[in-house]
C-alpha positions as CSV (number, residue, x, y, z in Angstrom):
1,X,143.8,251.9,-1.8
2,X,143.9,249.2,-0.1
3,X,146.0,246.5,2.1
4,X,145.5,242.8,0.8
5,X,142.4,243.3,-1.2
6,X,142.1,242.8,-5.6
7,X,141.5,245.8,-7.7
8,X,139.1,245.4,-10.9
9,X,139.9,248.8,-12.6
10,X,142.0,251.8,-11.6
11,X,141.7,254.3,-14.3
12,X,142.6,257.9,-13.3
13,X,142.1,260.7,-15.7
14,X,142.7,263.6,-13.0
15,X,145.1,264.8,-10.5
16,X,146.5,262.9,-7.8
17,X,148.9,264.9,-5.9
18,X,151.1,264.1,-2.4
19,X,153.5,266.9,-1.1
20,X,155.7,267.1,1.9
21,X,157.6,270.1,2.9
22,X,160.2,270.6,5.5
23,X,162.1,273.4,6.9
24,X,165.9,273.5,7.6
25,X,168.1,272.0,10.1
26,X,169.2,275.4,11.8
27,X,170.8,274.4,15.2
28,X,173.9,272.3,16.4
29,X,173.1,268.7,15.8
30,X,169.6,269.5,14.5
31,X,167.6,266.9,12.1
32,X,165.1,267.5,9.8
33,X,163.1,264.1,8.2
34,X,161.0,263.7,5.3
35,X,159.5,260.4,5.5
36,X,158.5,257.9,1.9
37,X,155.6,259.8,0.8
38,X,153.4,257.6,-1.8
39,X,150.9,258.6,-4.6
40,X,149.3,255.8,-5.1
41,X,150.1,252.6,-2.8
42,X,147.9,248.9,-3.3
43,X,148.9,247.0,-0.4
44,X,149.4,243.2,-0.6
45,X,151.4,241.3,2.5
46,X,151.7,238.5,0.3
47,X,151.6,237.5,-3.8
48,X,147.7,236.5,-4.1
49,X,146.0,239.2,-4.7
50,X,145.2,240.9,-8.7
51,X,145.2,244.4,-10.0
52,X,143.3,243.5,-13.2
53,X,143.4,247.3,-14.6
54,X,146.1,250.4,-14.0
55,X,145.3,253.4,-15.7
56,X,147.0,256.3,-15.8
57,X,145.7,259.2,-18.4
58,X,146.3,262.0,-16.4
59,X,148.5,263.2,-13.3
60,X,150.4,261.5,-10.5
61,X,152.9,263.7,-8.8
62,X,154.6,262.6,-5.6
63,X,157.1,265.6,-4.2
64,X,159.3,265.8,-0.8
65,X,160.9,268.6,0.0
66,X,163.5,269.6,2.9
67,X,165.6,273.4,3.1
68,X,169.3,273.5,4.2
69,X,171.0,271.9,6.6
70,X,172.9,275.0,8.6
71,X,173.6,273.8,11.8
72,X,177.0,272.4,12.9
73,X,176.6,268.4,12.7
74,X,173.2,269.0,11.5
75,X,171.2,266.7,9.3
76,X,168.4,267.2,6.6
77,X,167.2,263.5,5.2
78,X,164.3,263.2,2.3
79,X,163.8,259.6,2.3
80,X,162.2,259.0,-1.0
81,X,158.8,259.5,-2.8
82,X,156.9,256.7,-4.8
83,X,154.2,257.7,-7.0
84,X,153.3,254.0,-7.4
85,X,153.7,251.4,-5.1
86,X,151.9,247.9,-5.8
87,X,153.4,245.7,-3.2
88,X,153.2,241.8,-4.5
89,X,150.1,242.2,-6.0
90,X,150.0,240.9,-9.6
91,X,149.1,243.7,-11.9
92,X,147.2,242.0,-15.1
93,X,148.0,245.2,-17.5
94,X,149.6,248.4,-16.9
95,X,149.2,251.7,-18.8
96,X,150.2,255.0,-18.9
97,X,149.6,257.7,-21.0
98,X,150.0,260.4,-18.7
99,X,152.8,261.8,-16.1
100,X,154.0,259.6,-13.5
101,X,156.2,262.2,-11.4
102,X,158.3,261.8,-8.5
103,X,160.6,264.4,-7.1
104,X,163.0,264.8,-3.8
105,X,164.6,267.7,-3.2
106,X,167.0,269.3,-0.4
107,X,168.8,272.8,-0.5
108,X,172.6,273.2,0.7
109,X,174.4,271.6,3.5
110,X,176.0,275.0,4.8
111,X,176.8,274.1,8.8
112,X,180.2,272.1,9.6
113,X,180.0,268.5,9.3
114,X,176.4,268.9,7.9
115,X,174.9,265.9,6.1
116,X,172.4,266.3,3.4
117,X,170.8,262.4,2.4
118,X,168.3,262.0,-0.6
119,X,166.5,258.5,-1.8
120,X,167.7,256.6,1.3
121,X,164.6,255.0,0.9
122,X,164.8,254.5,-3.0
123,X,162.6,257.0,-5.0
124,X,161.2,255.1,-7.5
125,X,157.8,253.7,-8.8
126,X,157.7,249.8,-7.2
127,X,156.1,246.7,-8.7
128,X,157.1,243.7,-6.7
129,X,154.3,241.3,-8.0
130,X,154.3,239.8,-11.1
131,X,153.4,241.9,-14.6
132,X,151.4,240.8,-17.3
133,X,151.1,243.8,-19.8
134,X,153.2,247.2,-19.0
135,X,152.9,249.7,-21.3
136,X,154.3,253.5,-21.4
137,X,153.5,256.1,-24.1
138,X,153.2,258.9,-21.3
139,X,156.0,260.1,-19.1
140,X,157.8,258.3,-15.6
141,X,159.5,261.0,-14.2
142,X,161.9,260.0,-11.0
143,X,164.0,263.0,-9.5
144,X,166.5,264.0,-7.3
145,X,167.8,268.0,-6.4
146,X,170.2,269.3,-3.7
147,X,172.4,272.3,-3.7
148,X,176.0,272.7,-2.4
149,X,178.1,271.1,0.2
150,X,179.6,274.4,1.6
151,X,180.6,273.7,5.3
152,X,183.8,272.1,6.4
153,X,183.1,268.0,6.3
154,X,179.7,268.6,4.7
155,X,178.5,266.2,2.8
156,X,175.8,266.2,0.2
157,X,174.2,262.2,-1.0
158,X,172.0,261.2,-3.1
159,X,171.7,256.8,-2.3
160,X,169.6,255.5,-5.0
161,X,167.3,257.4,-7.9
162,X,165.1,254.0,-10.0
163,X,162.6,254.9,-12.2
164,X,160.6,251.3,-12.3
165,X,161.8,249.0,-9.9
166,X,160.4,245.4,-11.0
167,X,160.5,242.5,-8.4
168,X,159.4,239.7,-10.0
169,X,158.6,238.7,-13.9
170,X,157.2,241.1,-16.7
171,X,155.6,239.6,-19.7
172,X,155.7,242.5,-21.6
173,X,157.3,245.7,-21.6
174,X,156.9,248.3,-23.7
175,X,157.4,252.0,-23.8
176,X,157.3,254.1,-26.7
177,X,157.2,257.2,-24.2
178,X,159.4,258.3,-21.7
179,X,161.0,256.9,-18.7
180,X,163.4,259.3,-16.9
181,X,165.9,259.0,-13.6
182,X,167.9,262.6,-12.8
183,X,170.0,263.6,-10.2
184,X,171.3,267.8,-10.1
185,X,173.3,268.0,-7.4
186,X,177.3,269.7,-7.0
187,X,178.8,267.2,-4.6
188,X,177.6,263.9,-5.3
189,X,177.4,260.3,-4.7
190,X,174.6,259.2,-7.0
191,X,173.2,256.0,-8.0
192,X,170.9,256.0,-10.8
193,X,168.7,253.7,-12.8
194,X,166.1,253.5,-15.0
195,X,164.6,250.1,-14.9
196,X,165.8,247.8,-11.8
């Protein structure tokens, strides 16, 4: 929306969708990189500036998606998605009624010493401002998917899967909906939250 500038109202009632897809890491000591894809992202350097009004009542979906590392020592990272991000804005009330959806998703790591990373930036809806009013009777959806680690020293990683990440004080919380953090992968290292 927006770096350092103070929202009024932000209602949506639609669809707001970011994708990113990737192919696979086919050769020796190949890479493939997803970067942090964002939905919706109000910008503040500093705390100062006000987002008086979030509303969700319909669709955010963030998605990042990467195929299989195959080659040997190859590499396949999806960083992390954020269907919200308000930097250190302070957000006056917050509500949503609708589907707040991020996913990030890899396929196998099949080469030798193949390395499949997921949420190494965190995948997670960020709020580092202050909160007045947050309120949830819709859906926060934060995902993670990857397949097997089937070549010799492969490894498959998922770093960090949050929901709602909060960085600074919330008045009030409430959520009478749902608020969701999954991981499905075989080989794992997983760390999952729902509220940070």
């Amino acid at each position: 929306i927006g770096n350092n500038v103070d929202v009024i109202e932000f209602t949506n009632t639609g669809n707001i969708i970011a994708q990113v897809q990737a192919g696979s890491a086919l050769g020796t000591n190949s890479t493939v990189i997803t970067g942090w894809v964002i939905g919706v992202d109000i910008g503040s350097d500093a705390p100062g500036n006000v987002v008086d009004s979030f509303k969700n009542e319909g669709n955010i979906k963030v998605l990042a998606k990467a195929g299989d590392a195959k080659g040997t020592n190859s590499t396949v990272r999806v960083y992390g998605v954020s269907p919200v991000w308000i930097d250190y804005s302070k957000v006056n009330d917050f509500k949503n009624s609708g589907l707040i959806y991020g996913m990030i998703e890899a396929v196998s790591a099949i080469g030798e010493n193949s390395y499949i990373g997921l949420g190494l930036e965190a995948s997670n809806n960020g709020f580092l401002g202050e909160i007045g009013n947050f309120t949830n009777t819709g859906t926060i959806f934060s995902g993670a998917k990857a397949g097997d680690a089937i070549g010799n020293y492969s490894t498959v990683e998922v770093e960090e899967i949050i929901g709602i990440y909060f960085g600074d004080t919330v008045d009030n919380f409430n959520n009478t909906g749902s608020i969701i953090a999954s991981a499905q992968l075989a080989q794992q290292l997983v760390k999952i939250l729902l509220l940070k």
